[in-house]
N, CA, C and O atoms as a GROMACS GRO file, in nm:
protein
  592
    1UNK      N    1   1.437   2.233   2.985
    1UNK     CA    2   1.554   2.243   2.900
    1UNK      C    3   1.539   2.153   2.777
    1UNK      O    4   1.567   2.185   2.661
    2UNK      N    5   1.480   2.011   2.828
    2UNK     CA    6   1.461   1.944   2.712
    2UNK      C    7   1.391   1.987   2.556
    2UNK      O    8   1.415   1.941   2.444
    3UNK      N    9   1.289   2.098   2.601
    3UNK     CA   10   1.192   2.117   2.568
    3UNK      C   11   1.245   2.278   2.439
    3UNK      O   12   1.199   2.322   2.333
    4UNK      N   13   1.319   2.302   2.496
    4UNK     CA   14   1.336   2.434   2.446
    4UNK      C   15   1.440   2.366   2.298
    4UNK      O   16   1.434   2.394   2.178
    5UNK      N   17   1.536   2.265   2.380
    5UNK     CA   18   1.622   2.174   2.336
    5UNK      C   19   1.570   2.146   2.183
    5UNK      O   20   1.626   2.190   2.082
    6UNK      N   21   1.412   2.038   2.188
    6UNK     CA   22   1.334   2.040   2.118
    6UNK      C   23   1.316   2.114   1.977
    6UNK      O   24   1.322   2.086   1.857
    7UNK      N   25   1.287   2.239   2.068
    7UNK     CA   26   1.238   2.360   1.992
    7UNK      C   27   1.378   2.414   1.872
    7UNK      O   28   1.364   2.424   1.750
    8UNK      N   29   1.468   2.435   1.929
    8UNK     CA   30   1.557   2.514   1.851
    8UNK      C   31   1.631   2.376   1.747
    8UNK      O   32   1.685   2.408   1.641
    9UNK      N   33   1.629   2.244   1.782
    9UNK     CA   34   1.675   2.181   1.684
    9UNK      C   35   1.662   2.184   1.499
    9UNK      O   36   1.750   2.190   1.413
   10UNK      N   37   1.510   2.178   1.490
   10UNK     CA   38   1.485   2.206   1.316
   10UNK      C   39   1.604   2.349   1.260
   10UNK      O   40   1.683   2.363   1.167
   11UNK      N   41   1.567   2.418   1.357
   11UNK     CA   42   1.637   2.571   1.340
   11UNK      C   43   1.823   2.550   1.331
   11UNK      O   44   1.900   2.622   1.268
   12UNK      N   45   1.846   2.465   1.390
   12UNK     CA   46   2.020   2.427   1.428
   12UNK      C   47   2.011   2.357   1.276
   12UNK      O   48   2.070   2.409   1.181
   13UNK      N   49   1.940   2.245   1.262
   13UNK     CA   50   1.931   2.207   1.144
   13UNK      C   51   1.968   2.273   1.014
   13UNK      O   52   2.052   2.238   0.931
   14UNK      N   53   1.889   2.372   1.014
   14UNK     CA   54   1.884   2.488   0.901
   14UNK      C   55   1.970   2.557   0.879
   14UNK      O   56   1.998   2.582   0.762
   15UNK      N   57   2.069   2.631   1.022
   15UNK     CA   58   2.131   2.699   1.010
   15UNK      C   59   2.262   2.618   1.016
   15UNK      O   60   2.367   2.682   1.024
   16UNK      N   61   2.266   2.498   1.013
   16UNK     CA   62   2.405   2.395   0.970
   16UNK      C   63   2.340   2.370   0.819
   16UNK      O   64   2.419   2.286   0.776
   17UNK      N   65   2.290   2.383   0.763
   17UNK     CA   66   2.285   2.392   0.634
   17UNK      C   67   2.198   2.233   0.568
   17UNK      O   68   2.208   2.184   0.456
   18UNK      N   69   2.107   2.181   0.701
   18UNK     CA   70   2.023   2.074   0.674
   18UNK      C   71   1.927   2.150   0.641
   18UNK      O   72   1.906   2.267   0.673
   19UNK      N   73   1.846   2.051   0.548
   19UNK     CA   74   1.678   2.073   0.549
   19UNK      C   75   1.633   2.023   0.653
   19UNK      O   76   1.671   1.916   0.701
   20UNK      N   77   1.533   2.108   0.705
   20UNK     CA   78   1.448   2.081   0.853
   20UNK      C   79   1.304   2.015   0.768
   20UNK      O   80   1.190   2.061   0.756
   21UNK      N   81   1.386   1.846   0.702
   21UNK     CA   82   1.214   1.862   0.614
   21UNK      C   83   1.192   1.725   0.674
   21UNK      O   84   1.261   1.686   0.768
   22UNK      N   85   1.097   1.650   0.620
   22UNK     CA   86   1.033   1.466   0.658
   22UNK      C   87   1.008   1.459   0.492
   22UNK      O   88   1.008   1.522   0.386
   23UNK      N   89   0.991   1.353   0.546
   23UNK     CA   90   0.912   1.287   0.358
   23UNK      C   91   0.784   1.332   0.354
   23UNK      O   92   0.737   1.335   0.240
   24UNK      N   93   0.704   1.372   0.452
   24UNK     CA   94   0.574   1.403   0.423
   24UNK      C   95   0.592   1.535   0.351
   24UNK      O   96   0.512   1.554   0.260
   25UNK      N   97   0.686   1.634   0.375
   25UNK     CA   98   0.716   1.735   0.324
   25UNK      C   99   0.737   1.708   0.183
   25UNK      O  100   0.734   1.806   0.110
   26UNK      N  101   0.751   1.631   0.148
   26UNK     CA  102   0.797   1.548  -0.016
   26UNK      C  103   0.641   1.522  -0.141
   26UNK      O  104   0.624   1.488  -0.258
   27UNK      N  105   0.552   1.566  -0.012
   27UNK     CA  106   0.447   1.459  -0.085
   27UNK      C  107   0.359   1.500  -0.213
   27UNK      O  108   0.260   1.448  -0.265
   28UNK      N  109   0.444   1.630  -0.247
   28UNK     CA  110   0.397   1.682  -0.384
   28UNK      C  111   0.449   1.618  -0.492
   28UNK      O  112   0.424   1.649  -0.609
   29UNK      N  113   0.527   1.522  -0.454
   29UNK     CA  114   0.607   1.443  -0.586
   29UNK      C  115   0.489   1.344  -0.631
   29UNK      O  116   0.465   1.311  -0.747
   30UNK      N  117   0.420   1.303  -0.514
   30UNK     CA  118   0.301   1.210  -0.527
   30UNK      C  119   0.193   1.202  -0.646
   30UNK      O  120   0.115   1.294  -0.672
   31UNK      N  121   0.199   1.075  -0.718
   31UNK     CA  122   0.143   1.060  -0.835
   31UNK      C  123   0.175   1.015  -0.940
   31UNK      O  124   0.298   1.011  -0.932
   32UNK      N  125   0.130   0.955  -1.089
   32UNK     CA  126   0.153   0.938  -1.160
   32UNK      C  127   0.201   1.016  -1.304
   32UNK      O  128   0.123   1.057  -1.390
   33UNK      N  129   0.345   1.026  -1.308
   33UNK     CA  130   0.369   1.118  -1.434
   33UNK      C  131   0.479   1.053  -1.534
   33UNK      O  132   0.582   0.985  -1.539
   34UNK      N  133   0.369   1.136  -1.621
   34UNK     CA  134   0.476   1.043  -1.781
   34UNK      C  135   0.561   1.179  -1.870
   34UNK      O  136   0.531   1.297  -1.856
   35UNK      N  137   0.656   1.133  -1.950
   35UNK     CA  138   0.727   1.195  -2.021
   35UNK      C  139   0.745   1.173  -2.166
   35UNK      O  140   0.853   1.114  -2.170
   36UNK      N  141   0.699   1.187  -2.304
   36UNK     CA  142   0.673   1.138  -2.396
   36UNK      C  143   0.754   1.224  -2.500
   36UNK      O  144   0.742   1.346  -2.493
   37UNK      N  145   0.850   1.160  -2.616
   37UNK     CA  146   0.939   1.264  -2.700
   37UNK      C  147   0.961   1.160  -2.800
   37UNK      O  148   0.979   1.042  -2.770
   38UNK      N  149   0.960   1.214  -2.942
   38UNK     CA  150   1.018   1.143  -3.014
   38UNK      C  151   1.026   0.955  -3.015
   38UNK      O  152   1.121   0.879  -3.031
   39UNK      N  153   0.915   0.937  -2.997
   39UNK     CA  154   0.852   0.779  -3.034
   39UNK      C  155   0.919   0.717  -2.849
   39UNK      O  156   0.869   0.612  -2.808
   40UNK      N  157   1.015   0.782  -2.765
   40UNK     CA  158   1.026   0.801  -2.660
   40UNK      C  159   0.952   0.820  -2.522
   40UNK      O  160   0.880   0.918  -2.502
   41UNK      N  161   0.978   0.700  -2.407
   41UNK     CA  162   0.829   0.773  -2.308
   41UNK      C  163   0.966   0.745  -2.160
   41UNK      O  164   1.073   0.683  -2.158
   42UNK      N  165   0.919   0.797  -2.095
   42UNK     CA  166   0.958   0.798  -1.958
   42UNK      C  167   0.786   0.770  -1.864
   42UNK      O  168   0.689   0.837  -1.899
   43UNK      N  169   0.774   0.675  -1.758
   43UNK     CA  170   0.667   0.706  -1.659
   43UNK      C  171   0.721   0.689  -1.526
   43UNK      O  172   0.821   0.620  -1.506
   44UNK      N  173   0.665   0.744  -1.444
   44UNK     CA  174   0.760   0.771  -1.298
   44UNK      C  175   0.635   0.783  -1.192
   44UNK      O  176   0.560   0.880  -1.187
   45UNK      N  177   0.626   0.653  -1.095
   45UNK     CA  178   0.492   0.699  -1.007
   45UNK      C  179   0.566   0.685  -0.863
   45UNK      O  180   0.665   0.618  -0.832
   46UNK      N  181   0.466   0.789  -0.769
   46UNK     CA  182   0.513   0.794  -0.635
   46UNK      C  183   0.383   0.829  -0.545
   46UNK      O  184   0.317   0.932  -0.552
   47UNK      N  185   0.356   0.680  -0.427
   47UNK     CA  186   0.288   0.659  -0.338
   47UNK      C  187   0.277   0.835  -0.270
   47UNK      O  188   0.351   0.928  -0.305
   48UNK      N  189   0.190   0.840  -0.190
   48UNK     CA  190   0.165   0.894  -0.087
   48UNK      C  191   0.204   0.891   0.046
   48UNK      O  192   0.184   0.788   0.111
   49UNK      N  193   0.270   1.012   0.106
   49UNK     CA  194   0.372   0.930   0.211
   49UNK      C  195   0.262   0.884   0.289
   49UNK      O  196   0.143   0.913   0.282
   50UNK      N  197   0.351   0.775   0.398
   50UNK     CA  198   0.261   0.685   0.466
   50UNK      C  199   0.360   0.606   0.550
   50UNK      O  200   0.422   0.516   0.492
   51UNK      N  201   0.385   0.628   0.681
   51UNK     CA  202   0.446   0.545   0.797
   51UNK      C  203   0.596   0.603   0.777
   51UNK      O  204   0.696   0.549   0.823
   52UNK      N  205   0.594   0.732   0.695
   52UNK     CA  206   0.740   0.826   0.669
   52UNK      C  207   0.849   0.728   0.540
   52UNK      O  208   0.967   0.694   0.530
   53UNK      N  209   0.710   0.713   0.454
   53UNK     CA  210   0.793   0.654   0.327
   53UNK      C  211   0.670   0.694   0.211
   53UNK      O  212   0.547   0.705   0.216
   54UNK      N  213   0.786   0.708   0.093
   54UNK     CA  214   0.730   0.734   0.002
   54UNK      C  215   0.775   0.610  -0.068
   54UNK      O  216   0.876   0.561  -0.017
   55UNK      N  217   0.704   0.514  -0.220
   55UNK     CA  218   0.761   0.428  -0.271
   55UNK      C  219   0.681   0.430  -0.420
   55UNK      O  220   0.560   0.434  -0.446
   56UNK      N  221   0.806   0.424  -0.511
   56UNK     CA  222   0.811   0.450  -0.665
   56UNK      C  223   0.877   0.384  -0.734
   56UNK      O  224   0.953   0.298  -0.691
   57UNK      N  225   0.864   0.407  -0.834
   57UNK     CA  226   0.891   0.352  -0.914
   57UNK      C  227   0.906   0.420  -1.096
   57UNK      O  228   0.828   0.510  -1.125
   58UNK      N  229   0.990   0.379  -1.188
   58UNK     CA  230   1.025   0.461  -1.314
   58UNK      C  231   1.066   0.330  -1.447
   58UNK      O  232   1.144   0.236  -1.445
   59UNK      N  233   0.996   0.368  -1.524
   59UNK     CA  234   1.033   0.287  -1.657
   59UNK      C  235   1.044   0.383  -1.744
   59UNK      O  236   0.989   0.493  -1.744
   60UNK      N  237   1.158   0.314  -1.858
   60UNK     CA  238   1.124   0.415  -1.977
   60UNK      C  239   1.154   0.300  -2.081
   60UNK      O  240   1.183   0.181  -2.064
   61UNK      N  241   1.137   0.382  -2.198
   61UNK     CA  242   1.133   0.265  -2.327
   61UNK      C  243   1.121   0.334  -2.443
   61UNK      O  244   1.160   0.450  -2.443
   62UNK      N  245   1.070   0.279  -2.557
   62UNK     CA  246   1.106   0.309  -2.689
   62UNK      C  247   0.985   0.238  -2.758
   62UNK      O  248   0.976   0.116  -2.770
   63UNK      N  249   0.914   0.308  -2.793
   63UNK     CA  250   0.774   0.213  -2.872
   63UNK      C  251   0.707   0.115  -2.794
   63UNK      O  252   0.646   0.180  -2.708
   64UNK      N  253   0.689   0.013  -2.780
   64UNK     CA  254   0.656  -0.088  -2.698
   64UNK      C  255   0.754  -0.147  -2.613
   64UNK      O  256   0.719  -0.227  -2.526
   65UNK      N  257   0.902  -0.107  -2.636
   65UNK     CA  258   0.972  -0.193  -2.594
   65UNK      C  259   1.064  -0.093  -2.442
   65UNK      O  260   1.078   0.028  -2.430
   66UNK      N  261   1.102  -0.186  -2.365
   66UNK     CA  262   1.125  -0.130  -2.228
   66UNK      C  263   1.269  -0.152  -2.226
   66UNK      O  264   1.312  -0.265  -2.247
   67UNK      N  265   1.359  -0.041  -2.199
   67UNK     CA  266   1.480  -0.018  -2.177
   67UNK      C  267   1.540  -0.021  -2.039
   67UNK      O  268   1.659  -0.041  -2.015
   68UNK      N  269   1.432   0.005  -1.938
   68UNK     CA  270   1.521   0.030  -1.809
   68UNK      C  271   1.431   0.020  -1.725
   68UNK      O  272   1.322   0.051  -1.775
   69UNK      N  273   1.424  -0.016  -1.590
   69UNK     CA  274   1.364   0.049  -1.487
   69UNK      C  275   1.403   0.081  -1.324
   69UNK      O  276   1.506   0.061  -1.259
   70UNK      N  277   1.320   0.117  -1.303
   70UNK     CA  278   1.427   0.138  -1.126
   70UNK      C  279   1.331   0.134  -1.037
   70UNK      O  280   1.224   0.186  -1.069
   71UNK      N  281   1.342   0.079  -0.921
   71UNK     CA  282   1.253   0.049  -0.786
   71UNK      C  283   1.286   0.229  -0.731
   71UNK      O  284   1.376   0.279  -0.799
   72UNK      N  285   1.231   0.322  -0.629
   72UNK     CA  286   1.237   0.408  -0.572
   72UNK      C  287   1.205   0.386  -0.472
   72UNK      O  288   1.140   0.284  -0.449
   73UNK      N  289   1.254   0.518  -0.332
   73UNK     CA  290   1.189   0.490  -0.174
   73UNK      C  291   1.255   0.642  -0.161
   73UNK      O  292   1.364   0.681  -0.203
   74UNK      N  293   1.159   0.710  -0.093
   74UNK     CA  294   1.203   0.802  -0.031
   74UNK      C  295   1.183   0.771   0.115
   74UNK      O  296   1.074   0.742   0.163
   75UNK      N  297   1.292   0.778   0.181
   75UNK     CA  298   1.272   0.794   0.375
   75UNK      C  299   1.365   0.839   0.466
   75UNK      O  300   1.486   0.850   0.447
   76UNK      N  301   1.324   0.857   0.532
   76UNK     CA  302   1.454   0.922   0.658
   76UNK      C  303   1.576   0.844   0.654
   76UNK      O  304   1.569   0.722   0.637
   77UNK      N  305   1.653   0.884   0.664
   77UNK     CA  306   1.818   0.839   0.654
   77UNK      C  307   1.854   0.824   0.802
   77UNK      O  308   1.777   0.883   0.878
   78UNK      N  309   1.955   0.758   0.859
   78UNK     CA  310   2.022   0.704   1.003
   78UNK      C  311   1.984   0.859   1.053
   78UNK      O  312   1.867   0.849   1.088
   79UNK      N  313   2.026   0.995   1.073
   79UNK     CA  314   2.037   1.089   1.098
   79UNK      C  315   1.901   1.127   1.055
   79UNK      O  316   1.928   1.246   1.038
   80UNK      N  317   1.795   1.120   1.028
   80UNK     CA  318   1.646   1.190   1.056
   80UNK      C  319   1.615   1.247   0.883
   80UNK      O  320   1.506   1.287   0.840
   81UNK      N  321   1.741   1.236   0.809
   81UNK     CA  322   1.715   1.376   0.658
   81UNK      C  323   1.680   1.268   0.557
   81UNK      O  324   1.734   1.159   0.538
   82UNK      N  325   1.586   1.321   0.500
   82UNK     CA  326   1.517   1.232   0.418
   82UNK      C  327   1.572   1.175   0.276
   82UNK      O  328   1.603   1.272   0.208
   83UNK      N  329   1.592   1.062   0.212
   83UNK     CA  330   1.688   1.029   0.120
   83UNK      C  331   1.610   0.965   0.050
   83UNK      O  332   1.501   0.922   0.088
   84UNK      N  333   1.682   0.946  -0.113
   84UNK     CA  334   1.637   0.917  -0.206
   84UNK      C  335   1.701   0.823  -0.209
   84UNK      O  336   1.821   0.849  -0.206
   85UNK      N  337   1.670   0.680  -0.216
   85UNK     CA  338   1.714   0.555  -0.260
   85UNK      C  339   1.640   0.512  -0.383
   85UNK      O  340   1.518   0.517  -0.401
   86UNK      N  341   1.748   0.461  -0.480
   86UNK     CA  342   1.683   0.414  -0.606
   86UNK      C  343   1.791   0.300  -0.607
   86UNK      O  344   1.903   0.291  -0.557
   87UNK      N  345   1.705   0.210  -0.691
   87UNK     CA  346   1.763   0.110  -0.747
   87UNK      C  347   1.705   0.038  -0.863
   87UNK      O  348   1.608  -0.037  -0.880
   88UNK      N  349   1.811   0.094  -0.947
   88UNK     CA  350   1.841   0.081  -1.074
   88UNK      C  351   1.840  -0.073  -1.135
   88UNK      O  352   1.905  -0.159  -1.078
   89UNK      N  353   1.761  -0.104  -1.256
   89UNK     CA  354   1.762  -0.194  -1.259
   89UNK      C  355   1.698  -0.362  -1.130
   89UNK      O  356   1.693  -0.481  -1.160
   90UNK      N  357   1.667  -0.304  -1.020
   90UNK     CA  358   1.674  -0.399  -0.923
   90UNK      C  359   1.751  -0.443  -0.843
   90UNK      O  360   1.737  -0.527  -0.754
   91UNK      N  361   1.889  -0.345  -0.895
   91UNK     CA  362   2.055  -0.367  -0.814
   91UNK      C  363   2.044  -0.333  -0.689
   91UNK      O  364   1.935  -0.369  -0.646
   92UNK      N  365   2.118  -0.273  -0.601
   92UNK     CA  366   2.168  -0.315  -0.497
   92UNK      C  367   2.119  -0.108  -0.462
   92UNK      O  368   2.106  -0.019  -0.546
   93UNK      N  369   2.106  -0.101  -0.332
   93UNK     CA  370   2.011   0.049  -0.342
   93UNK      C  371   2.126   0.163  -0.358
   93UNK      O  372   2.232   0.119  -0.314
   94UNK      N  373   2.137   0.282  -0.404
   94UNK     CA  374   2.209   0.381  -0.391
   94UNK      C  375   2.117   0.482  -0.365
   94UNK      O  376   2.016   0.512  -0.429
   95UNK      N  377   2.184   0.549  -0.223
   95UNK     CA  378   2.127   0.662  -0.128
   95UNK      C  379   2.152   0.804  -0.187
   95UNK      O  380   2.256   0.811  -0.252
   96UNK      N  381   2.115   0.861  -0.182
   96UNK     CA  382   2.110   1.034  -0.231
   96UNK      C  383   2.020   1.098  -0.086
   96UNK      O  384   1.914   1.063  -0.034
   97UNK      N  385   2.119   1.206  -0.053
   97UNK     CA  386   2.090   1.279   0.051
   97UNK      C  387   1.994   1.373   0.048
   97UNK      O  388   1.978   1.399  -0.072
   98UNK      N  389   1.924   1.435   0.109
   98UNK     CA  390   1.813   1.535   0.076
   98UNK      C  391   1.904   1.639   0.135
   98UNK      O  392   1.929   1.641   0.255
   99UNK      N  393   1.975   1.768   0.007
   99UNK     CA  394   2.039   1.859   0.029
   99UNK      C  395   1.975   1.994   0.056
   99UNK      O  396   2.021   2.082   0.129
  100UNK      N  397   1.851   1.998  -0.020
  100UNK     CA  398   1.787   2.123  -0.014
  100UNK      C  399   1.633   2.122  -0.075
  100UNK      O  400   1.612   2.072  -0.186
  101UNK      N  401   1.546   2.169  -0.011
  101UNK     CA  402   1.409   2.129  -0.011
  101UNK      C  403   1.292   2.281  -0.007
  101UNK      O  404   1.286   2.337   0.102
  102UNK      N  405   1.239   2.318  -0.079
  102UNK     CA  406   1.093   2.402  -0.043
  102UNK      C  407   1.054   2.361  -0.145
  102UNK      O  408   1.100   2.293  -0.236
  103UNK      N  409   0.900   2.442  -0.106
  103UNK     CA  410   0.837   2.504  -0.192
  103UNK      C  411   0.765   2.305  -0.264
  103UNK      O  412   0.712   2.204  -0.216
  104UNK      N  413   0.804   2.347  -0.374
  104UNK     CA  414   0.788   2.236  -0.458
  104UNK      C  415   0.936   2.203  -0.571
  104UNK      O  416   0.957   2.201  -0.692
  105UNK      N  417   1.002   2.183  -0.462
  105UNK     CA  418   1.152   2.144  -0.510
  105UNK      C  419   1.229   2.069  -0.416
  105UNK      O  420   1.229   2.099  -0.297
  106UNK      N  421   1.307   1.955  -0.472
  106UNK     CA  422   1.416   1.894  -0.327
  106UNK      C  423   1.564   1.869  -0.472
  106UNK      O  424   1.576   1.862  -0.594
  107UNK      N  425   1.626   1.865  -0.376
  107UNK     CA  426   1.730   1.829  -0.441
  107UNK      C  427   1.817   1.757  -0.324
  107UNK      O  428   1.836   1.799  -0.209
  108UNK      N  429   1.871   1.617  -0.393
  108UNK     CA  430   1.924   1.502  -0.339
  108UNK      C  431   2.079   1.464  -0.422
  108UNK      O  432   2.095   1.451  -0.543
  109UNK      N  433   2.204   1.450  -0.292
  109UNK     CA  434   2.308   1.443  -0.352
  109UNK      C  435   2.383   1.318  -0.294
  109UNK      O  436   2.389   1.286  -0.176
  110UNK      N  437   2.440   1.254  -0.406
  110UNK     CA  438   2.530   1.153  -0.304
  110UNK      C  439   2.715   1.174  -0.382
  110UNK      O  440   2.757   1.080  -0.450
  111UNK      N  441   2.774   1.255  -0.368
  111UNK     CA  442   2.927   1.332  -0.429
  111UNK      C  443   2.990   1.173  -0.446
  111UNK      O  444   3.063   1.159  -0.544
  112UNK      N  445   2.974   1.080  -0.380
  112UNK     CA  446   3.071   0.964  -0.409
  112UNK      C  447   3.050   0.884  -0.477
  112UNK      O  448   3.126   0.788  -0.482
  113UNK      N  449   2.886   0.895  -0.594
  113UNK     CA  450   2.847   0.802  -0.665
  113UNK      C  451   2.921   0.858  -0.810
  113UNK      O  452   2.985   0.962  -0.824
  114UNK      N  453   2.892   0.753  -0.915
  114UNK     CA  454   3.005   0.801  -1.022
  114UNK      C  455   2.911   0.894  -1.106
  114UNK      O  456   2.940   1.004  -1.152
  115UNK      N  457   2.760   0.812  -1.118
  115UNK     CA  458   2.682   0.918  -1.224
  115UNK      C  459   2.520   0.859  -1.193
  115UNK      O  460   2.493   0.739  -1.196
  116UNK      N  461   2.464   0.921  -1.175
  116UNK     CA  462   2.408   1.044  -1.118
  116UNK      C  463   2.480   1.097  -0.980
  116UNK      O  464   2.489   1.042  -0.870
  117UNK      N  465   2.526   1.223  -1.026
  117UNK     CA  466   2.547   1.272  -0.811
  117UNK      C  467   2.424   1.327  -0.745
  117UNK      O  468   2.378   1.317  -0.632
  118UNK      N  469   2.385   1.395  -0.863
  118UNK     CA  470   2.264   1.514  -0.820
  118UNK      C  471   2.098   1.471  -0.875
  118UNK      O  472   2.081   1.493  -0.995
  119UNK      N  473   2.002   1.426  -0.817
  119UNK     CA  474   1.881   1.385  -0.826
  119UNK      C  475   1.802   1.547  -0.824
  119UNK      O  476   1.778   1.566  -0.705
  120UNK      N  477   1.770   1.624  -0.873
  120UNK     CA  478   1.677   1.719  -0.814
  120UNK      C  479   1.509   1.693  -0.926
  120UNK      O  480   1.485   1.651  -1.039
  121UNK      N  481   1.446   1.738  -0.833
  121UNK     CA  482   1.268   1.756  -0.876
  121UNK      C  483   1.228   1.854  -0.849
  121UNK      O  484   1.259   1.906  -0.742
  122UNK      N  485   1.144   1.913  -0.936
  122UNK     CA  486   1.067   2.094  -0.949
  122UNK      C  487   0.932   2.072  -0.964
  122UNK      O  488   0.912   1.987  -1.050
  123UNK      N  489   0.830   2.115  -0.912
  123UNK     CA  490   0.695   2.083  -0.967
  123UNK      C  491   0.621   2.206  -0.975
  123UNK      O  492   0.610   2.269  -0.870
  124UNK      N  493   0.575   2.248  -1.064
  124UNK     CA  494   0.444   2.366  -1.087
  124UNK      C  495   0.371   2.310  -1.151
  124UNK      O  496   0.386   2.245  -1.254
  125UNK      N  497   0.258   2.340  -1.073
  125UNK     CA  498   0.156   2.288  -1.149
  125UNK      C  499   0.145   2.141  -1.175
  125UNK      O  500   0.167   2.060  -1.086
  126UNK      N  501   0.105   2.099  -1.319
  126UNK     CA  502   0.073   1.934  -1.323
  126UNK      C  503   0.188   1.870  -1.408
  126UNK      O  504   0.190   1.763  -1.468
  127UNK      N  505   0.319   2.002  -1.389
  127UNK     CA  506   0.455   1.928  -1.448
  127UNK      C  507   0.468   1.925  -1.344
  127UNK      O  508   0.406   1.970  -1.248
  128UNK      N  509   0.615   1.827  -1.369
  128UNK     CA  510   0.732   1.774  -1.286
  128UNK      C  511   0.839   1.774  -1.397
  128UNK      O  512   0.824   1.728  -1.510
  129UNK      N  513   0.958   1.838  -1.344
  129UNK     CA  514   1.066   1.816  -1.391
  129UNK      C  515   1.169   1.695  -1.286
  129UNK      O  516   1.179   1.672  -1.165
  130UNK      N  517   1.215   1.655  -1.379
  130UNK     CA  518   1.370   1.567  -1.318
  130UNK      C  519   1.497   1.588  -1.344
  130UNK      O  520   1.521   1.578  -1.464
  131UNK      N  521   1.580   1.612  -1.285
  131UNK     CA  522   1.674   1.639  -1.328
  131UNK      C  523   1.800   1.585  -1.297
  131UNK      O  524   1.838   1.665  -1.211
  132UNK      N  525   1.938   1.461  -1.316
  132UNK     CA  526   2.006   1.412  -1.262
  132UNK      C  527   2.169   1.509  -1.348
  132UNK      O  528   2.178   1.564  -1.458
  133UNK      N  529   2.254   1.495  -1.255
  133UNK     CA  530   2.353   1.525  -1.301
  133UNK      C  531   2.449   1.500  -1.206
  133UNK      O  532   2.432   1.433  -1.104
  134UNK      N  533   2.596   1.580  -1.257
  134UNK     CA  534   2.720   1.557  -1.169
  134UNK      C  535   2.706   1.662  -1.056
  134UNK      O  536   2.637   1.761  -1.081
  135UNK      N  537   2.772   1.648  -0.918
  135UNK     CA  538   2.749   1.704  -0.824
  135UNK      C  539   2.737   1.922  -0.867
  135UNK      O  540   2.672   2.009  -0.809
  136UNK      N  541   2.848   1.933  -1.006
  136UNK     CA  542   2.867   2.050  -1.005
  136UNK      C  543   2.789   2.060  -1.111
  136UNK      O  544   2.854   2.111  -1.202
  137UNK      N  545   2.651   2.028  -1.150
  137UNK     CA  546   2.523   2.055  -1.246
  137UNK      C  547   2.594   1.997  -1.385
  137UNK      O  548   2.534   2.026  -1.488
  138UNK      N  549   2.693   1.934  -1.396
  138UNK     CA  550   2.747   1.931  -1.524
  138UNK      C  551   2.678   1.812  -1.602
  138UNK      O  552   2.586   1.772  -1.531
  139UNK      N  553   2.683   1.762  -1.684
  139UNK     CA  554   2.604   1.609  -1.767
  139UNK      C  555   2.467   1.592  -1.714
  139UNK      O  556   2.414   1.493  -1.664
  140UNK      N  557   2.414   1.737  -1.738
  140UNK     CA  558   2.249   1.720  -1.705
  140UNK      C  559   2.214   1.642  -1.776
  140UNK      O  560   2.276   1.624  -1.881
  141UNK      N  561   2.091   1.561  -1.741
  141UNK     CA  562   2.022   1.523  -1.826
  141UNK      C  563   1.854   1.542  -1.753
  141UNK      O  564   1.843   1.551  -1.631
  142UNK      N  565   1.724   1.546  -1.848
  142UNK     CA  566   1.627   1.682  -1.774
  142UNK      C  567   1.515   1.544  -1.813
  142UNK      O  568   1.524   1.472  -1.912
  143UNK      N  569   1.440   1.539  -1.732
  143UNK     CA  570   1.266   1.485  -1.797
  143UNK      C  571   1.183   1.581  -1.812
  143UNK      O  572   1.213   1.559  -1.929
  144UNK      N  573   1.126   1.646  -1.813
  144UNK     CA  574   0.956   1.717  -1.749
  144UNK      C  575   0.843   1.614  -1.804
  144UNK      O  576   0.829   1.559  -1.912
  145UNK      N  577   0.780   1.613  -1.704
  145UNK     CA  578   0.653   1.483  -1.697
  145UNK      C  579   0.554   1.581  -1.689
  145UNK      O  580   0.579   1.700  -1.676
  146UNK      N  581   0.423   1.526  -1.698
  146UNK     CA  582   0.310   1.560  -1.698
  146UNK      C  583   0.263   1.448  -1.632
  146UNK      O  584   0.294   1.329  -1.627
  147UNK      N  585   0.141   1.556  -1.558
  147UNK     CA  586   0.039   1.467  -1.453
  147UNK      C  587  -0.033   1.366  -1.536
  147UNK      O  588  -0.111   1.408  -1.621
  148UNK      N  589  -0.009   1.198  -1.515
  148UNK     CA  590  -0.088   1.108  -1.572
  148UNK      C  591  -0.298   1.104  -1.543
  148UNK      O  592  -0.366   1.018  -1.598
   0.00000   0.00000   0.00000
């Protein structure tokens, strides 16, 4: 019973409307990618999962000079679903849920944060897009990176 138990869980998962994913499932985010516009750069790198963590990191800036950065971790959350923790600046961590996942796409939500709600990533090929916004896609704001 245990066993079957086992078996049909990912599937209960899915059909309650979880991703049946791990962070290893994540590991196409893996690598170094930059974003460059108008005297403008974004760079964004992410380990290889390893012990069911991914760990990153993002700067951006303006000519030589550095405007922002943020520590990253992707890993399983209390409940098994894999989450996006960033912290901004070095502050204090904010969690984003892993809402929906294939292919070479996840999208991560946390509805009670004020701004970003929505974290999502797309990858073809040796882009990566980023994309943060309000839970209902509204105040996008977009990167697409290229493979460093």
């Amino acid at each position: 019973m245990k066993r079957i138990a086992a078996m049909l869980a990912p599937l209960l998962l899915v059909a309650a409307g979880e991703p049946a994913a791990t962070v290893d499932d994540l590991s196409w985010m893996a690598g170094d990618w930059v974003s460059e516009a108008d005297g403008r750069w974004t760079e964004e790198s992410w380990t290889e999962p390893r012990g069911g963590v991914m760990l990153g990191h993002s700067r951006s800036g303006s000519g030589e000079r550095l405007r922002e950065f943020e520590f990253l971790r992707l890993q399983a959350g209390a409940d098994g679903v894999p989450a996006y923790i960033a912290q901004p600046g070095g502050r204090a961590p904010v969690v984003f849920r892993l809402t929906a996942q294939g292919g070479g796409s996840a999208t991560f939500d946390n509805p009670d944060h004020d701004y970003p709600q929505r974290i999502a990533y797309a990858r073809d090929g040796e882009t990566m897009t980023a994309t943060i916004s309000l839970i209902d896609g509204s105040r996008a704001m977009r990167w697409t990176f290229r493979r460093r």
